[in-house]
NULO-408709 format. One record per residue (C-alpha): residue in three letters; x, y, z. Coordinates in steps of 0.1 Angstrom, whole numbers. Example, Ala and Ser with C-alpha at 12.3 -4.5 7.8 and 13.67 -1.06 7.14 Angstrom:
# NULO-408709
SITE  res      X      Y      Z
SITE  Ala    123    -45     78
SITE  Ser    137    -11     71
//
This chain:
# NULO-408709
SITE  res      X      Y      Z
SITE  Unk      0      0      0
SITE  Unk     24     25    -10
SITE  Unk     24     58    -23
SITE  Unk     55     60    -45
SITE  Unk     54     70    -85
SITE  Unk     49     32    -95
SITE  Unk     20     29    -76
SITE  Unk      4     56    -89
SITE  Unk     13     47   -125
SITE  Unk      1     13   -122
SITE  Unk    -35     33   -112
SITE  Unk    -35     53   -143
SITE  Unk    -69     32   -152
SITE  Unk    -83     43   -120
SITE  Unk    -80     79   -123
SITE  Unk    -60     95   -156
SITE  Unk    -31    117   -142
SITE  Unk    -42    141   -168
SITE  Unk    -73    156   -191
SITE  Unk    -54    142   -226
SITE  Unk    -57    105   -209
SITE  Unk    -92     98   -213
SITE  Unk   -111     91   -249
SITE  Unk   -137    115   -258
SITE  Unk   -167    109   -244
SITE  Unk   -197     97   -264
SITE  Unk   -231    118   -271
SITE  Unk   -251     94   -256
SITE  Unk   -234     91   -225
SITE  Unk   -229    134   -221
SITE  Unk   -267    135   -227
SITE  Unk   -269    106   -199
SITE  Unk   -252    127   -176
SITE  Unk   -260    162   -179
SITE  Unk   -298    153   -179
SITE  Unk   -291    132   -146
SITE  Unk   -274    162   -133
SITE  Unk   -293    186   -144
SITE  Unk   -322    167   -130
SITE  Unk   -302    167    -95
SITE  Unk   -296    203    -92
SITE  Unk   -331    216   -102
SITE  Unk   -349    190    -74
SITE  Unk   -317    197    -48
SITE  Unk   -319    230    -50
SITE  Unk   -359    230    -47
SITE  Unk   -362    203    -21
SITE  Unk   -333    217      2
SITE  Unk   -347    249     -1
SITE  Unk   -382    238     12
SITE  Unk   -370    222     37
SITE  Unk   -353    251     57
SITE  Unk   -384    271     49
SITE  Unk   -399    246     65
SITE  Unk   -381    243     97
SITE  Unk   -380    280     94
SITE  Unk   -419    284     91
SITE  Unk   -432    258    117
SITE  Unk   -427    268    152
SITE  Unk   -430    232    164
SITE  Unk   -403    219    144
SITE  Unk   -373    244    152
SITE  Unk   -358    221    179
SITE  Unk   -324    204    184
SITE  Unk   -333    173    164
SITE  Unk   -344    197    132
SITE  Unk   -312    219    134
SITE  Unk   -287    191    121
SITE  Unk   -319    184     94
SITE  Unk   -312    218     81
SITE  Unk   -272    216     84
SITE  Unk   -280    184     66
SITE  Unk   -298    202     36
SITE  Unk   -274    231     36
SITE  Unk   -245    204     32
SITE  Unk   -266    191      3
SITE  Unk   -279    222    -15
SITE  Unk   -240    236    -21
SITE  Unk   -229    214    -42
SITE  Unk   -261    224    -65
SITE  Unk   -246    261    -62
SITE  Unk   -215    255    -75
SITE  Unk   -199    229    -83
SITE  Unk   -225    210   -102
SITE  Unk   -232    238   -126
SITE  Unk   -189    238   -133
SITE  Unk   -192    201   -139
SITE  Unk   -224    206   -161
SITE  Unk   -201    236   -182
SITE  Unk   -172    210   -184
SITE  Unk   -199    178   -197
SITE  Unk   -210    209   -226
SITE  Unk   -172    214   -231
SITE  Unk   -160    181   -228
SITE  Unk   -132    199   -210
SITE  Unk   -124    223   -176
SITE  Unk   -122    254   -193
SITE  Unk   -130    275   -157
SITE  Unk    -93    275   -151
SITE  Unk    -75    258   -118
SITE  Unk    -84    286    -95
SITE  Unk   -125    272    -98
SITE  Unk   -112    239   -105
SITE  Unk    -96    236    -67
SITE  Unk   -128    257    -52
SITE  Unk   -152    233    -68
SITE  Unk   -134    205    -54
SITE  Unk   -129    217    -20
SITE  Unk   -165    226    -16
SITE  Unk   -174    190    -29
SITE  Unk   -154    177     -1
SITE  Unk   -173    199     25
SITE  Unk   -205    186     14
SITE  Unk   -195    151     14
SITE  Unk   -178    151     48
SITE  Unk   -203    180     59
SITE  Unk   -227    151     51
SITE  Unk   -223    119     66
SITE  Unk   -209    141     95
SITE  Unk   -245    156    107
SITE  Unk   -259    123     96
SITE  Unk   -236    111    127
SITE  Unk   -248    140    146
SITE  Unk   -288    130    137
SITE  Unk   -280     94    146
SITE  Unk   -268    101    180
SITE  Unk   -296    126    187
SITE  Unk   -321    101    180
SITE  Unk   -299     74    200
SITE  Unk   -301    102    227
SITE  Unk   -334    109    223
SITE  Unk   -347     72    224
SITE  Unk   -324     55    245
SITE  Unk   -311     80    268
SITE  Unk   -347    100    276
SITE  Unk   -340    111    308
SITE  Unk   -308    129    301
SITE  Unk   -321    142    267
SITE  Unk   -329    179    274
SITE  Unk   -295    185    294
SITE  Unk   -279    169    265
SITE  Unk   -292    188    235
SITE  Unk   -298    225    254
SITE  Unk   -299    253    230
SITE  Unk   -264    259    236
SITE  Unk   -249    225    234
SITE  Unk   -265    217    205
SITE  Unk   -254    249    188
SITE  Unk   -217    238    202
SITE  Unk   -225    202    186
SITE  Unk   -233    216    152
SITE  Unk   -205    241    154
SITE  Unk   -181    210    162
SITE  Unk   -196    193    132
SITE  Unk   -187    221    110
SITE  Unk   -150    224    122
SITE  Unk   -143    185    122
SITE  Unk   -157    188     89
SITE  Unk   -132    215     78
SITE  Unk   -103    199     93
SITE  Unk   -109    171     74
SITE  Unk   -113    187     41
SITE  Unk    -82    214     42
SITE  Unk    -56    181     40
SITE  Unk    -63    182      2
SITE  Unk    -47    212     -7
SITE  Unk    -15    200     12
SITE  Unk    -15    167     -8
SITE  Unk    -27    177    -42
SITE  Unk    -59    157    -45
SITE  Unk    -80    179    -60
SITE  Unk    -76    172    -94
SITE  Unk    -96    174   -131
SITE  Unk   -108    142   -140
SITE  Unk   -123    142   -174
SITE  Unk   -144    106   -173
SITE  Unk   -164    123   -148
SITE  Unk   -162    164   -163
SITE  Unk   -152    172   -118
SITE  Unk   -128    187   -103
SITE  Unk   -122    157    -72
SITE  Unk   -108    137    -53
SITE  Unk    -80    119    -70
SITE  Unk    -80     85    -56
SITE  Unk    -43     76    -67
SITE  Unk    -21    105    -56
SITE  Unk    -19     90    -20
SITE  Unk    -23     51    -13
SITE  Unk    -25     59     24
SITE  Unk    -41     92     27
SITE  Unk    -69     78      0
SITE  Unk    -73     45     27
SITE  Unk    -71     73     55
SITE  Unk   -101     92     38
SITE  Unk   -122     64     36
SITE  Unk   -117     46     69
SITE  Unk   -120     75     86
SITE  Unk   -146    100     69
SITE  Unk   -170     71     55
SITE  Unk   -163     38     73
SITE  Unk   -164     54    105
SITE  Unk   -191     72    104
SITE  Unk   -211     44     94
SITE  Unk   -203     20    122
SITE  Unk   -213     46    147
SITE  Unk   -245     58    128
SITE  Unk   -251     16    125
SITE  Unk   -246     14    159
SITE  Unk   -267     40    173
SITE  Unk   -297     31    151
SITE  Unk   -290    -12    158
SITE  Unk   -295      3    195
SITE  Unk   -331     21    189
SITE  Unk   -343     -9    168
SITE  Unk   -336    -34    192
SITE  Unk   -354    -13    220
SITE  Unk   -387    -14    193
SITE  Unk   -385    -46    194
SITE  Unk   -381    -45    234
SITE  Unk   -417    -23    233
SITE  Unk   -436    -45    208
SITE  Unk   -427    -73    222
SITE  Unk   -421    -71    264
SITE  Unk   -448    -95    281
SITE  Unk   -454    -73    314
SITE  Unk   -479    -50    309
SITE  Unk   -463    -30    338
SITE  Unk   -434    -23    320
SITE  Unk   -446    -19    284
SITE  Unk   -438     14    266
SITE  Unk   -459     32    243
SITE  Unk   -444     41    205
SITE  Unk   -466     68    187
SITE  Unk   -467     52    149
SITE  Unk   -457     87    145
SITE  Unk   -427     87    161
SITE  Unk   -414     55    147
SITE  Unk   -420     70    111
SITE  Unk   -399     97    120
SITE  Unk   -374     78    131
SITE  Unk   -378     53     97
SITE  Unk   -376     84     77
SITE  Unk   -340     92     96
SITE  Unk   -326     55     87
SITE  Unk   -338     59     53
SITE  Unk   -317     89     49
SITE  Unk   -290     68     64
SITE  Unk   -297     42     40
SITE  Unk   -298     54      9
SITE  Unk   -265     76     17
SITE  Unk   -249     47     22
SITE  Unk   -260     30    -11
SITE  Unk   -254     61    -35
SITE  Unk   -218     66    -14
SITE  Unk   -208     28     -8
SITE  Unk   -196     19    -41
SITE  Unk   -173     52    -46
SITE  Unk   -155     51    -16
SITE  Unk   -152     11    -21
SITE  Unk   -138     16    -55
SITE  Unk   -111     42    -40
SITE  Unk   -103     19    -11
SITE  Unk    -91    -10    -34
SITE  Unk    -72      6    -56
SITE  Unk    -53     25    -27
SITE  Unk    -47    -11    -11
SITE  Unk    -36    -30    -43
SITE  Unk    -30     -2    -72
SITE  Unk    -12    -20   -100
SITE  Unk    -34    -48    -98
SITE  Unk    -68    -38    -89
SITE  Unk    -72     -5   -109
SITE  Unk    -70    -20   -146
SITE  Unk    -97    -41   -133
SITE  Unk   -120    -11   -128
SITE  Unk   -143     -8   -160
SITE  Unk   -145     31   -164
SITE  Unk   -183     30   -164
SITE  Unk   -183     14   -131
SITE  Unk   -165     44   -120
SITE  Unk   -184     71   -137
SITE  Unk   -216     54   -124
SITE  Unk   -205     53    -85
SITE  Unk   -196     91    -94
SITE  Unk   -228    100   -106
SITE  Unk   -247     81    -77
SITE  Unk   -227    101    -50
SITE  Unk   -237    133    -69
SITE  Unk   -278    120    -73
SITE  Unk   -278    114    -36
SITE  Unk   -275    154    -29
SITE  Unk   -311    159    -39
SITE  Unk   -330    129    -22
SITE  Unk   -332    139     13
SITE  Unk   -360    162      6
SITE  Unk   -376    137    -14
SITE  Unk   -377    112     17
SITE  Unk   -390    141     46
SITE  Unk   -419    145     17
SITE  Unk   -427    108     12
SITE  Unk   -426    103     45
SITE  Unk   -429    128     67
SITE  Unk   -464    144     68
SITE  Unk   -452    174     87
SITE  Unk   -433    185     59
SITE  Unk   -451    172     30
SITE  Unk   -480    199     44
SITE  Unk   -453    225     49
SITE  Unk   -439    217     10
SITE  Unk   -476    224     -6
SITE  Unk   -479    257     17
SITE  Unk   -449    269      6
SITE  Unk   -454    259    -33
SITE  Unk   -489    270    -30
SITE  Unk   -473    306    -17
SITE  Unk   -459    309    -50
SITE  Unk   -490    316    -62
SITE  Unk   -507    331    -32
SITE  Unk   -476    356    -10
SITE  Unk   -495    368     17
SITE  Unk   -500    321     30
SITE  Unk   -461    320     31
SITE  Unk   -465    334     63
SITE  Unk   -491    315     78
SITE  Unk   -475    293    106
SITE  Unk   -488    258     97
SITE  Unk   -477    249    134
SITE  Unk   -507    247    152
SITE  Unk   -516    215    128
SITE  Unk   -495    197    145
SITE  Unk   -462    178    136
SITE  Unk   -447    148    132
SITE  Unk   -410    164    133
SITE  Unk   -382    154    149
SITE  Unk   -392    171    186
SITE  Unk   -374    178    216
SITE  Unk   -389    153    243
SITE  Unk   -391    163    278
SITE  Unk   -380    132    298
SITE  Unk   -407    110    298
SITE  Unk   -433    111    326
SITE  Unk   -437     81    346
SITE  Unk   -473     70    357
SITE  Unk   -485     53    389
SITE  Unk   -481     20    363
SITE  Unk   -448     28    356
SITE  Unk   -460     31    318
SITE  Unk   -432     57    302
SITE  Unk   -440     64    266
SITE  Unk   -412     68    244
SITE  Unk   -413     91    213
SITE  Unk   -390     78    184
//
């Protein structure tokens, strides 16, 4: 696993070393990929944007839980500011032409939304594992100010981890994917460092937190006692599936990617010829389509927000209902529990 010239020659298939490496791309697959990117930023940007108005407009769903939602979307709608439109120019060009200035930017705010990413989908994770599992010490735990210290920690964690690049020269123009990234082969060991520590990581303590939460469901359906039986709102426990889908479905768009980089930094010379170039473009072009389904899953699932989405959309028609607080309907939001009250039974309910 070693970081010397050969190593990174015998990658060459895994990442050309520079923009005169890689054949032209076809019609067919530039019309593939600009309309799945130009489909990306259009519903990013839109679903993002609705839901911070929406946290913004319901009362009832500003709370800690709902503050590392919108850190989430503002991770996610970013990219579809910037760097996307770049790589949409360069699929048009079928070459960089912003120059290298753009070229690092664009790649440096592509890592902050990555990281940025499964970063306050670690901080979500343990606020529900908080919330479920440690109840009583919940509202000490996520105060005001501690969760504002939380989501600043987030931040800087995430920009410590993401300023590296510049010092190693990662942030490179690959041209079977039209972006300014990572490049997998420049560092055997920082590209294994990346991905242990900023993916695989993250993962097994997001896994962990939510393998915690389902087995104490399964604790409350199933415990025999009456006495000790705990309620579950079906509320709840669909805010708490629409969290782990959000989980999930990062995982699957990002899995692939960062698998992809992690064998050819172990084994260069013999796994990267192996790669077929439109596995790697398509593990690219996952990561990127995963920016704009968050909003799509708070919508499906989420009732709170799918109401706030048609207020807001139905403001565009009407200004004066944009600022109609929608929160005395009621929400089904990620809320701050006070630590649950324990009857003369000793029934506690339990809000997931």
């Amino acid at each position: 696993m070693d970081s010397d010239p050969n190593a990174t020659r015998g990658a060459d298939c895994a990442r050309p070393s520079d923009r005169t490496a890689a054949r032209p791309a076809s019609v067919g697959v530039t019309t593939a990929l600009a309309s799945v990117l130009i489909f990306t930023i259009v519903v990013d940007i839109l679903g993002n944007l609705l839901v911070i108005l929406s946290v913004f407009r319901n009362k009832k769903l500003r709370n800690a839980g709902n503050i590392f939602v919108v850190s989430l979307s503002v991770a996610d709608l970013v990219v579809a500011v910037y760097p996307y439109p770049l790589v949409l120019m360069a699929i048009f060009h079928n070459d960089w032409i912003m120059g290298d200035f753009h070229c690092q930017v664009s790649g440096f705010i592509m890592g902050l939304s990555v990281i940025g990413s499964i970063f306050n989908i670690t901080a979500i994770a343990i606020n529900r594992y908080c919330y479920i599992c440690h109840s009583l010490q919940y509202d000490r735990l996520y105060s005001i100010k501690n969760t504002c210290c939380y989501l600043c920690l987030t931040w800087a964690l995430t920009a410590i981890a993401t300023v590296p690049n510049f010092f190693v020269g990662s942030l490179q123009y690959d041209p079977r994917v039209f972006s300014c990234t990572f490049a997998q082969t420049v560092s055997s060991y920082y590209t294994t460092s990346v991905v242990v520590i900023h993916f695989l990581i993250p993962l097994l303590v997001v896994s962990f937190c939510y393998m915690r939460i389902w087995v104490l469901v399964i604790q409350v359906k199933h415990r025999v006692k009456p006495e000790h039986k705990l309620k579950v709102k079906p509320s709840d426990l669909r805010n708490f599936l629409t969290m782990f889908m959000v989980f999930v479905l990062f995982a699957v768009c990002w899995a692939p990617l960062n698998f992809i980089g992690l064998a050819v930094a172990i084994n260069p010379e013999k796994v990267a010829p192996k790669i077929p170039e439109w596995l790697f473009v398509t593990s690219y072009f996952m990561a990127y389509f995963n920016s704009c389904l968050n909003a799509i899953i708070y919508g499906l699932l989420n009732q709170n927000f799918r109401k706030e989405y048609k207020t807001i959309l139905l403001a565009l028609c009407t200004p004066r209902m944009f600022f109609v607080d929608n929160s005395k309907y009621g929400t089904e939001g990620l809320k701050s529990k006070p630590s649950p009250a324990i009857t003369n039974n000793n029934i506690a309910e339990v809000n997931l």
